[in-house]
Backbone bond lengths (Angstrom), bond angles and torsions (degrees), N, CA, C in turn:
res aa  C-N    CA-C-N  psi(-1)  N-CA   C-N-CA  omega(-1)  CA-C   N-CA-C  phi
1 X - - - 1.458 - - 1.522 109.62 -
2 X 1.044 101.51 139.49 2.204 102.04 -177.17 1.673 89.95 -88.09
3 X 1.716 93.27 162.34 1.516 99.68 -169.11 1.432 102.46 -101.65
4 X 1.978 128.35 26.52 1.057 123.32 -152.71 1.483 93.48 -157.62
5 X 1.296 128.36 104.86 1.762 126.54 -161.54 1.765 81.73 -84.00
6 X 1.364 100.73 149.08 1.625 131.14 -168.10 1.657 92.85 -78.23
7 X 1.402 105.22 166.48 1.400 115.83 167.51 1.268 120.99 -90.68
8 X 1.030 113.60 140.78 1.928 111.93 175.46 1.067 99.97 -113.66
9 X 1.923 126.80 139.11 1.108 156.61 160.55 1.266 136.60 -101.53
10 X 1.080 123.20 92.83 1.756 108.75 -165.79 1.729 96.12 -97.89
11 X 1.442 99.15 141.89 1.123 110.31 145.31 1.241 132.35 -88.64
12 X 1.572 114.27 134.65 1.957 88.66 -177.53 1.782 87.44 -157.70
13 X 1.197 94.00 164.28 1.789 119.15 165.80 1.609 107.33 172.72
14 X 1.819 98.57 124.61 1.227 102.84 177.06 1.459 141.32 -63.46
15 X 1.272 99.68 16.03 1.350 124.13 -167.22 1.604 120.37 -127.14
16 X 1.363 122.92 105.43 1.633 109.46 -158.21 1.724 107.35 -91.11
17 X 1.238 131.93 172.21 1.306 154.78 -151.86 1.476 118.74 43.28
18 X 1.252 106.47 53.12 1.762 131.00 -156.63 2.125 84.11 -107.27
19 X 1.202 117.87 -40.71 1.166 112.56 -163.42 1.758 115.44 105.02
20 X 1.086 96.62 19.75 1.965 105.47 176.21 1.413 102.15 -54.10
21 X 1.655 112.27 -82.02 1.219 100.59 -167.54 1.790 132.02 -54.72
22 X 1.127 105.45 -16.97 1.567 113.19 -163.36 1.998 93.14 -81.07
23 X 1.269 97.14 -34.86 2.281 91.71 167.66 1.080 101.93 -80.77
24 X 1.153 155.69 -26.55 1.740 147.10 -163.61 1.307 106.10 -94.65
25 X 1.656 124.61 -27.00 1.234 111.67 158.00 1.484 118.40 -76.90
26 X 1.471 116.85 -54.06 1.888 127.66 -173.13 1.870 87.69 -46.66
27 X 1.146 123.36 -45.41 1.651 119.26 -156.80 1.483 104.78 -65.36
28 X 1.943 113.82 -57.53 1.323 103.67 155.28 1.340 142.76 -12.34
29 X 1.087 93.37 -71.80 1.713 129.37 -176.08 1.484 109.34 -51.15
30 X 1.492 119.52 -46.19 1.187 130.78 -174.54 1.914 115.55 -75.26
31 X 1.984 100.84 -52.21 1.313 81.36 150.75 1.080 148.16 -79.64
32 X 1.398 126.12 1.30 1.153 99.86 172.28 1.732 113.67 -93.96
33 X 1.104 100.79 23.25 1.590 104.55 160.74 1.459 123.12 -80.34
34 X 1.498 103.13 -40.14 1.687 94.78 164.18 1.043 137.35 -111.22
35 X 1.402 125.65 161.40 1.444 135.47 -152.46 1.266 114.11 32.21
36 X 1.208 107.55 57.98 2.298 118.70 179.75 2.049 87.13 21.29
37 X 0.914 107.30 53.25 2.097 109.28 149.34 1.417 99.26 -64.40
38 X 1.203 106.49 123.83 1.134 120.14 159.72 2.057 120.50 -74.68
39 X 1.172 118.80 116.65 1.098 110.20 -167.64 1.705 102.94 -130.92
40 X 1.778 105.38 162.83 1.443 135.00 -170.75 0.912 114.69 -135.29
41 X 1.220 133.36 118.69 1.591 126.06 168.95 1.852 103.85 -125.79
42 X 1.175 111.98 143.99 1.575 126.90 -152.48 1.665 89.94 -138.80
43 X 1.162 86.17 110.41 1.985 100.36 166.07 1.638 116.81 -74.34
44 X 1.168 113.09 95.87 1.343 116.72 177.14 1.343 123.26 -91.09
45 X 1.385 115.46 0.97 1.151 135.31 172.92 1.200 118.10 -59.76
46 X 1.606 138.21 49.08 1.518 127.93 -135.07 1.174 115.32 -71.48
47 X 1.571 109.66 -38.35 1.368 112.09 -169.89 1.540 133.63 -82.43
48 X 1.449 91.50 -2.75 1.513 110.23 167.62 1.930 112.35 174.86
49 X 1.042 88.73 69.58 1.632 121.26 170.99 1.780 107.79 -48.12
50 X 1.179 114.74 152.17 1.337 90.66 148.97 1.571 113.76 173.85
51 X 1.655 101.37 63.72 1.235 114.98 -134.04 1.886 59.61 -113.60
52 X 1.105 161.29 -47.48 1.700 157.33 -167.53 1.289 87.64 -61.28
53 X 1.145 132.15 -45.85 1.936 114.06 -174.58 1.266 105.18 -46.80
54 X 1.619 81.97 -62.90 2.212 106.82 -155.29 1.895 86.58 -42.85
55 X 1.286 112.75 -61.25 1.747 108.01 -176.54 1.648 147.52 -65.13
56 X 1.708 75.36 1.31 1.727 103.44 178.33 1.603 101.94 65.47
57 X 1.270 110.69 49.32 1.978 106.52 175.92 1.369 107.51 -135.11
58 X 1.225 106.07 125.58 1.419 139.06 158.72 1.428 118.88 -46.71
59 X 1.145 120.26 81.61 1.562 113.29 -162.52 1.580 107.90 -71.32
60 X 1.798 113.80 124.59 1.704 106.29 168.82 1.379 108.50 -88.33
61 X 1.614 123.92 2.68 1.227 103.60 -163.87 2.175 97.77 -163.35
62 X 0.714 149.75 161.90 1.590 141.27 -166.85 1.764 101.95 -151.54
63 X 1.256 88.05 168.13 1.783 85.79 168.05 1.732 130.15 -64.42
64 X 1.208 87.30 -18.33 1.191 87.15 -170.44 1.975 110.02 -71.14
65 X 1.597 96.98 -28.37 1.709 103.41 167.61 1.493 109.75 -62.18
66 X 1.267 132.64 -32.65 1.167 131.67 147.51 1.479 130.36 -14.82
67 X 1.444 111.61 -61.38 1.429 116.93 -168.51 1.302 88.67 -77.65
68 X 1.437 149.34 -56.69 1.294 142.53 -179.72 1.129 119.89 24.43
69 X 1.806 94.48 -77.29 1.128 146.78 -152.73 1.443 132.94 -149.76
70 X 1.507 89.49 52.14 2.023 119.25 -173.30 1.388 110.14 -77.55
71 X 1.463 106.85 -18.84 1.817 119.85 -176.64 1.839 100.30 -62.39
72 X 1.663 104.03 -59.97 1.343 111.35 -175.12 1.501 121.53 -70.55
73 X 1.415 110.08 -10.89 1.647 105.82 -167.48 1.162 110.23 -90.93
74 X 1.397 105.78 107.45 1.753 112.45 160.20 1.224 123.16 -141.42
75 X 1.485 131.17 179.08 1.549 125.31 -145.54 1.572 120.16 -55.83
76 X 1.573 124.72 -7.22 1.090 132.32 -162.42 1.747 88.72 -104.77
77 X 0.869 131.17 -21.78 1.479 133.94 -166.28 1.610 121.02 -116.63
78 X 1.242 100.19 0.28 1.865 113.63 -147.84 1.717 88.56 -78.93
79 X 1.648 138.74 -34.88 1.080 153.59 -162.96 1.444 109.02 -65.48
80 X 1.392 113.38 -44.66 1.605 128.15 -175.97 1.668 92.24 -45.33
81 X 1.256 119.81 -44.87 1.595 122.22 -147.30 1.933 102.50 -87.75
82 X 1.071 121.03 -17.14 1.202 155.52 -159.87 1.542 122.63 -83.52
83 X 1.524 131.26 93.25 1.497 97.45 -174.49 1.987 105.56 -98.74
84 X 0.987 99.64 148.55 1.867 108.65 175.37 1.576 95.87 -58.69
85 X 1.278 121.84 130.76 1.549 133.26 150.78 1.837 91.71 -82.78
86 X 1.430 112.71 148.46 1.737 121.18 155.39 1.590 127.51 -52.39
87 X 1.500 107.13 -11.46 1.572 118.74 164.96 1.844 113.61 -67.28
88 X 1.416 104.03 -36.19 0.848 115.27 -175.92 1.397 127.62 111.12
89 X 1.745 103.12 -1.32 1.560 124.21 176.26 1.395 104.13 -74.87
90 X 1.587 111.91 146.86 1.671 110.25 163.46 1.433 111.47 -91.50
91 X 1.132 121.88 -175.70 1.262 119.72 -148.19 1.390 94.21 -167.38
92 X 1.775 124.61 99.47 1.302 108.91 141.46 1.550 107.99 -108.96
93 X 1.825 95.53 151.95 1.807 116.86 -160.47 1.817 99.16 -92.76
94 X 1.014 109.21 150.32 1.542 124.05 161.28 1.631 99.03 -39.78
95 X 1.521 105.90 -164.64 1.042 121.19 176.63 1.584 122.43 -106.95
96 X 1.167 108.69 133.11 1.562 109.27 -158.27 1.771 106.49 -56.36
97 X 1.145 139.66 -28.22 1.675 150.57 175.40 1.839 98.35 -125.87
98 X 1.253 88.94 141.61 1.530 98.35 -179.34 1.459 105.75 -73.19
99 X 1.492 133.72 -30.49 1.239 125.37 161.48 1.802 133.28 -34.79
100 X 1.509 97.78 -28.45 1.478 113.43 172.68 1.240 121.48 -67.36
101 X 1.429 123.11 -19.85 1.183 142.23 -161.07 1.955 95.42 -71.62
102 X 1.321 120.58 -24.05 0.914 114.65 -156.34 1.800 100.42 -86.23
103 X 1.125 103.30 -1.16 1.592 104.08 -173.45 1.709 111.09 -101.37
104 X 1.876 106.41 8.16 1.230 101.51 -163.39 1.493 88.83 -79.65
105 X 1.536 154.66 -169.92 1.106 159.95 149.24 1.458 104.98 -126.88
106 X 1.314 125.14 160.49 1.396 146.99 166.82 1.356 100.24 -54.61
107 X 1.424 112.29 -43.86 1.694 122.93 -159.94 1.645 111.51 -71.24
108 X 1.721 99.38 -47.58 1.635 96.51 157.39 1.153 125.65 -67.96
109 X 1.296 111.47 -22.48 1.758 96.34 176.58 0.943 109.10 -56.75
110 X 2.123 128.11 -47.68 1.168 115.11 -140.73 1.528 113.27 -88.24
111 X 2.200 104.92 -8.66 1.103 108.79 -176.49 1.576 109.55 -89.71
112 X 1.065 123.84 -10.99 1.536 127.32 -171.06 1.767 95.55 -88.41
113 X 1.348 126.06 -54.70 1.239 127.22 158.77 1.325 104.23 -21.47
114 X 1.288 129.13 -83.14 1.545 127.82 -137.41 1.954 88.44 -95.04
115 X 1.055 147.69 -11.92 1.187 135.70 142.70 1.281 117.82 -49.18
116 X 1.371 126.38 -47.23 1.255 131.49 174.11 1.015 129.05 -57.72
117 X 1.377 127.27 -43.59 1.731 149.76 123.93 1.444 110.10 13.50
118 X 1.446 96.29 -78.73 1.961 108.61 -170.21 1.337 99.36 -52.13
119 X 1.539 116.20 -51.58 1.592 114.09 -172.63 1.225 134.31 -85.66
120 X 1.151 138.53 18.37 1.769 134.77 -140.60 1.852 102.08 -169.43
121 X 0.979 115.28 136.69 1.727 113.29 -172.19 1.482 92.72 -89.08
122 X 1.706 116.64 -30.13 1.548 107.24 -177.27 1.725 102.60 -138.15
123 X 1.147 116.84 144.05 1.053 103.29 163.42 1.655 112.39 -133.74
124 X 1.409 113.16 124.77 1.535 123.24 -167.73 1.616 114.88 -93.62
125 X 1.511 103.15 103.09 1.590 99.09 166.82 1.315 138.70 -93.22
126 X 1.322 112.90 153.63 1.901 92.64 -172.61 1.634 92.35 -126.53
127 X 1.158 103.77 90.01 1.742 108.10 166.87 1.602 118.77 -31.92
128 X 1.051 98.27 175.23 1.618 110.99 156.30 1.421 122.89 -114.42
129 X 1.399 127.11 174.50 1.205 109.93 -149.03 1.822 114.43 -106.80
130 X 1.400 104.98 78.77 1.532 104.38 -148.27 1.767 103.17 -177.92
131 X 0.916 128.02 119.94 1.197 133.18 171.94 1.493 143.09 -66.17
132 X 1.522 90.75 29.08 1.819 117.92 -168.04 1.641 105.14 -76.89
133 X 1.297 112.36 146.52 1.284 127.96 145.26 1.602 111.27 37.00
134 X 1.371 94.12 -86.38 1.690 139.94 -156.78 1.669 91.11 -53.81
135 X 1.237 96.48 -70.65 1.693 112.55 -178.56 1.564 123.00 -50.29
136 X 1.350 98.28 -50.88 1.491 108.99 177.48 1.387 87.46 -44.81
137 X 1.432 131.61 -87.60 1.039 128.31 -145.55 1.325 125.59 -33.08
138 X 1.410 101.65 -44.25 1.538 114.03 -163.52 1.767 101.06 -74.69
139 X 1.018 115.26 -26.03 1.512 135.35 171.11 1.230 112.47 -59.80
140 X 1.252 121.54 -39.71 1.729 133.15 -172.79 1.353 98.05 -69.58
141 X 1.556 111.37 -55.21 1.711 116.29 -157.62 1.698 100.26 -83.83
142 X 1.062 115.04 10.01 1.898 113.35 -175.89 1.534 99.31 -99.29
143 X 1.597 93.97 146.82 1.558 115.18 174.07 1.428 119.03 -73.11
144 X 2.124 110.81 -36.58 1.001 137.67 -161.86 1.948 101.19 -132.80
145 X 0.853 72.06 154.98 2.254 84.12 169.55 1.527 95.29 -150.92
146 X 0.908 112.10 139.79 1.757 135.34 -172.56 1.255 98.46 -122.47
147 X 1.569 117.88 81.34 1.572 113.70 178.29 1.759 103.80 -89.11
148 X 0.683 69.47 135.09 2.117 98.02 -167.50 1.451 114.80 -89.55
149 X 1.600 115.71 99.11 1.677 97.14 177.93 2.099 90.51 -142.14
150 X 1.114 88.28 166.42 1.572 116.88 157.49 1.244 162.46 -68.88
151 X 1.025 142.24 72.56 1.684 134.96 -150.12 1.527 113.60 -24.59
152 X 1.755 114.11 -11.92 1.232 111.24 178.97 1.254 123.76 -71.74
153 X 1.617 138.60 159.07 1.108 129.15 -177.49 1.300 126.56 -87.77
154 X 1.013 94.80 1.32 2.093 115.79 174.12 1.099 114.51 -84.92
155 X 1.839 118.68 -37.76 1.545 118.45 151.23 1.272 125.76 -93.79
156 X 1.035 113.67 -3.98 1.726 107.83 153.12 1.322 127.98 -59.45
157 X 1.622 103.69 -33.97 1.403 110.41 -176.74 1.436 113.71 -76.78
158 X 1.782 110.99 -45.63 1.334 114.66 161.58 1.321 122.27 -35.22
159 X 1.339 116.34 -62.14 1.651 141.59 -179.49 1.935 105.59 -30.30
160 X 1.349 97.89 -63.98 1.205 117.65 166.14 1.460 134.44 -48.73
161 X 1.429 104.77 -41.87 1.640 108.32 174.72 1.334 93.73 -71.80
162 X 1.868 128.14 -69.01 1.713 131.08 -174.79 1.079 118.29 -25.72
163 X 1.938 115.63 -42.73 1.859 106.39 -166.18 1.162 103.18 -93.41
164 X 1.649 112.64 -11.46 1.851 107.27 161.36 1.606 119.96 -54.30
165 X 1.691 105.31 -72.51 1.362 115.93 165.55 1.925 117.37 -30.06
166 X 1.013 118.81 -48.91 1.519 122.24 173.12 1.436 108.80 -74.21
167 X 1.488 129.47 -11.02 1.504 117.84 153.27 1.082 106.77 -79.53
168 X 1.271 146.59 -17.30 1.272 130.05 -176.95 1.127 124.10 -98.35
169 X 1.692 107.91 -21.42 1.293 109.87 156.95 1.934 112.37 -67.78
170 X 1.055 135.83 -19.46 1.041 121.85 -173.37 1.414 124.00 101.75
171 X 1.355 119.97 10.28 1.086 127.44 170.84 1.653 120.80 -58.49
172 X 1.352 121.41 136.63 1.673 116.31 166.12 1.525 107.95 -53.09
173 X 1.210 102.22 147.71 1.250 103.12 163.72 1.551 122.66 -84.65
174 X 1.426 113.57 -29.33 1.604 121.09 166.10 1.884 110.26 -55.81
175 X 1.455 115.80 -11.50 1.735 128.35 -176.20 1.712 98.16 -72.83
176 X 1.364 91.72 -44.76 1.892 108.07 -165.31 1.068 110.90 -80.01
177 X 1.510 133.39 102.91 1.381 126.35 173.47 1.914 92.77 -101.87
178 X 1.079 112.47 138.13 1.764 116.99 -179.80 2.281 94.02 -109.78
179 X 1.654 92.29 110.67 1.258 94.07 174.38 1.648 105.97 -108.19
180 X 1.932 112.10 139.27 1.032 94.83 -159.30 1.677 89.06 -131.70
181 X 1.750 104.42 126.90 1.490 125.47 -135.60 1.895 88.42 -120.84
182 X 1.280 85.33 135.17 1.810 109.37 168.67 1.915 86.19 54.54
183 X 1.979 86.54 70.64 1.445 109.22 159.76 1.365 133.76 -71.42
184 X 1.009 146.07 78.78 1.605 132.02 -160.84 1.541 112.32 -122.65
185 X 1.361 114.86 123.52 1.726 102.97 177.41 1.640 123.99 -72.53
186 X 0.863 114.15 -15.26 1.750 131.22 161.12 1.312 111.58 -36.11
187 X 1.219 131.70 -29.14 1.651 145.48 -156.72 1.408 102.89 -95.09
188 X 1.511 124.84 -20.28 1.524 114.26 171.56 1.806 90.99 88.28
189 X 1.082 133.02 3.58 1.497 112.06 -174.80 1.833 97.19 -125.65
190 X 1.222 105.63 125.94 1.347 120.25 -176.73 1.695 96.65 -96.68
191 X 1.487 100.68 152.76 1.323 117.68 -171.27 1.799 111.71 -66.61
192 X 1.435 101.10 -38.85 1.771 117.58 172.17 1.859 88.20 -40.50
193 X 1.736 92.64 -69.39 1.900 94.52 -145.42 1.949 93.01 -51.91
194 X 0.774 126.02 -24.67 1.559 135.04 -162.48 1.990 103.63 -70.70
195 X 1.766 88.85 -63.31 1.406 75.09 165.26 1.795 135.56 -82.77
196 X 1.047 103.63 -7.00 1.517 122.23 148.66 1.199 94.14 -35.45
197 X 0.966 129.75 -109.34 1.454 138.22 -144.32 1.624 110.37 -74.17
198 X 1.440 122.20 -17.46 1.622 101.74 156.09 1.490 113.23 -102.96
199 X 1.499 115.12 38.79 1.259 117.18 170.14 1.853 117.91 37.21
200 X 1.283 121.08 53.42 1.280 125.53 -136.08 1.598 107.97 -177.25
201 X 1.485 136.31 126.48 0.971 126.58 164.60 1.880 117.40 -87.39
202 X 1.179 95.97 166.28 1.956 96.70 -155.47 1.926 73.04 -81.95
203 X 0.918 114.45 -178.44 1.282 150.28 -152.39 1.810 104.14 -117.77
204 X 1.632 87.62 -106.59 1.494 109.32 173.26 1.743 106.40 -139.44
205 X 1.508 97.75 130.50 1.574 99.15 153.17 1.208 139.59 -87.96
206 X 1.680 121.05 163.90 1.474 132.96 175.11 1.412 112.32 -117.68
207 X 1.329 118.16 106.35 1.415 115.94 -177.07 1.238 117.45 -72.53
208 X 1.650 125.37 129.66 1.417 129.76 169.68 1.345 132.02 -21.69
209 X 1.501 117.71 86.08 1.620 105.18 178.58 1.751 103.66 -142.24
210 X 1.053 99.56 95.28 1.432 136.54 163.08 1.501 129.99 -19.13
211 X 1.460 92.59 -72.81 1.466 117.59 163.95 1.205 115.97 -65.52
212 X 1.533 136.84 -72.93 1.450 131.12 161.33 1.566 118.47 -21.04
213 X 0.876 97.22 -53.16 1.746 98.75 -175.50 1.680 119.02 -65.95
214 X 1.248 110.07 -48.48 1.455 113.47 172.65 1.368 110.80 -77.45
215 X 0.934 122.29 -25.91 2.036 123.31 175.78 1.439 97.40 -74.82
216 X 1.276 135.77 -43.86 1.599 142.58 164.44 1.510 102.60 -40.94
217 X 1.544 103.54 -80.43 1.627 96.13 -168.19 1.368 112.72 -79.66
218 X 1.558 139.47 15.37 1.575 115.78 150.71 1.406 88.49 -88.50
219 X 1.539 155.59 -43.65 1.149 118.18 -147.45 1.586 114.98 -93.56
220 X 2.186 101.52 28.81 1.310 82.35 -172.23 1.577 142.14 91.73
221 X 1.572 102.27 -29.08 1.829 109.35 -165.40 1.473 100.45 -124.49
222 X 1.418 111.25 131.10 1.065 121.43 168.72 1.890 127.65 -26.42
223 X 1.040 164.41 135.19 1.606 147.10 -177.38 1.471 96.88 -75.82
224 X 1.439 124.01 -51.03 1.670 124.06 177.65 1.359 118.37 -42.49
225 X 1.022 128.35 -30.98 1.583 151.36 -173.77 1.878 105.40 -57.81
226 X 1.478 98.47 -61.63 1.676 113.26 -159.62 1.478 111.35 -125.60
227 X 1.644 120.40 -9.55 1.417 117.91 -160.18 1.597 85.35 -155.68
228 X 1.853 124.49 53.36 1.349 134.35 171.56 1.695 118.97 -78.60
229 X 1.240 103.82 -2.55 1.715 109.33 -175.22 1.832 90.73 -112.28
230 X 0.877 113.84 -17.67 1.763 104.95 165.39 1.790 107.44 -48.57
231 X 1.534 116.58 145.82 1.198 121.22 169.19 1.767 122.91 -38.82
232 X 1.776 98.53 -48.42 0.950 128.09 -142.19 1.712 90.88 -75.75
233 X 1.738 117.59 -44.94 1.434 134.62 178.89 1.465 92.73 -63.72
234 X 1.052 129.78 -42.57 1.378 116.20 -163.91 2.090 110.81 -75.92
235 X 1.406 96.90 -22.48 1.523 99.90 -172.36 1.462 96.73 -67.00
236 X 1.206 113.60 -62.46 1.527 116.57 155.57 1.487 132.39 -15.59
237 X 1.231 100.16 -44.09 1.662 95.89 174.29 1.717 97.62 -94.11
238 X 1.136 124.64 -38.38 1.620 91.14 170.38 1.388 140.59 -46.61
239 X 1.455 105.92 -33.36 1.601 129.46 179.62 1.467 110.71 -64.60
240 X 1.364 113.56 -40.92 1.310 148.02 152.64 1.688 107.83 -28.62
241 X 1.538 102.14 -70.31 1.708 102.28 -171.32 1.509 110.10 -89.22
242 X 1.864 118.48 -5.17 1.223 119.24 178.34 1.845 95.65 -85.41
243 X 0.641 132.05 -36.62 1.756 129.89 178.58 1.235 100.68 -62.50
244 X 1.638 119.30 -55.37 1.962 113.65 168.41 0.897 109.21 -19.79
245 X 1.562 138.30 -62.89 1.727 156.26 -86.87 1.677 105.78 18.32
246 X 1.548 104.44 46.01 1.681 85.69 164.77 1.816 117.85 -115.77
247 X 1.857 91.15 30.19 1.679 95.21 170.59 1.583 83.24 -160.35
């Protein structure tokens, strides 16, 4: 058992094709590049996950084998359930049919979470896009939330209703970092008018790159991995050293 419980990170935005999963994997990926961090990232995305594509892995086993057998899983065993990415991140996958999703429980989340804890310096979640149960949880046990939106005004508006709902849940606001992904000044929307309207300063940005990203997720491989001097790898590693606290 480590004498130092790991960090939990959720990724989340209630709004999907925002670019969630494609930072919750690169962020993974990135820590566990430094200081050998041992890292986890857990697809919470149940109903259509798809963070094993983006990593090119063949899942033998998902969360949902998890609940199975949630009685037996603890930090000495938690790996069996787990497949290795070549970064060196583990990797448990969504559920292979979104119908499975129905077997995830709150209760495994909260026990696979805090197993994960004892073992892992970080562990990276990528919610789904919805404020259920499942999510909360993983939200409760995080240091950080990486709310995820768009220069568009369809996720701005989303953006806006979510960091409302999370004031009312009671969330810190120092918990909420709002990262705002496929940045481009071409769009007519300045970062002021943006945080204007989620009453909220932006966090960190991801500059628009198109090509990188879709050549990444058909071939499977992280962009941080092979294409780390790109802007886009590098925004990544800031987000990276702002979750450290070493920026």
């Amino acid at each position: 058992m480590r004498d130092k419980k790991g960090k939990v990170i959720s990724v989340f935005s209630n709004k999907g094709g925002v670019g969630k999963s494609t930072i919750a994997v690169n962020l993974a990926v990135y820590l566990a590049s430094v200081d050998d961090n041992k890292v986890a990232i857990v697809d919470l995305d149940l109903m259509s996950g798809d963070i094993a594509i983006m990593m090119d892995i063949n899942p033998k086993s998902t969360i949902v084998d998890v609940t199975r057998d949630i009685s037996g899983v603890d930090y000495d065993i938690i790996d069996d359930y787990m497949i290795r990415h070549e970064s060196s991140v583990m990797v448990l996958p969504a559920p292979i049919t979104p119908e499975q999703a129905d077997f995830v429980s709150v209760s495994c989340v909260d026990k696979v979470i805090n197993v994960l804890m004892e073992k892992y310096d970080y562990i990276i979640v990528d919610t789904g896009p919805n404020f259920g149960d499942v999510n909360l949880s993983a939200m409760d046990h995080s240091s950080k939330i990486l709310y995820v939106s768009t220069i568009d005004i369809p996720a701005i508006k989303n953006s806006r209703v979510g960091l409302d709902i999370m004031r009312r849940l009671n969330y810190d606001e120092d918990k909420i970092g709002v990262i705002l992904n496929m940045n481009d000044k071409k769009y007519g929307v300045s970062m002021k008018d943006v945080e204007g309207t989620l009453k909220k300063k932006i966090s960190k940005t991801i500059p628009m790159d198109s090509a990188t990203v879709i050549t990444s997720g058909n071939k499977g491989k992280p962009f941080v991995l092979d294409m780390a001097k790109k802007p886009i790898s590098k925004s990544i590693a800031e987000i990276g050293q702002w979750v450290r606290g070493d920026s």
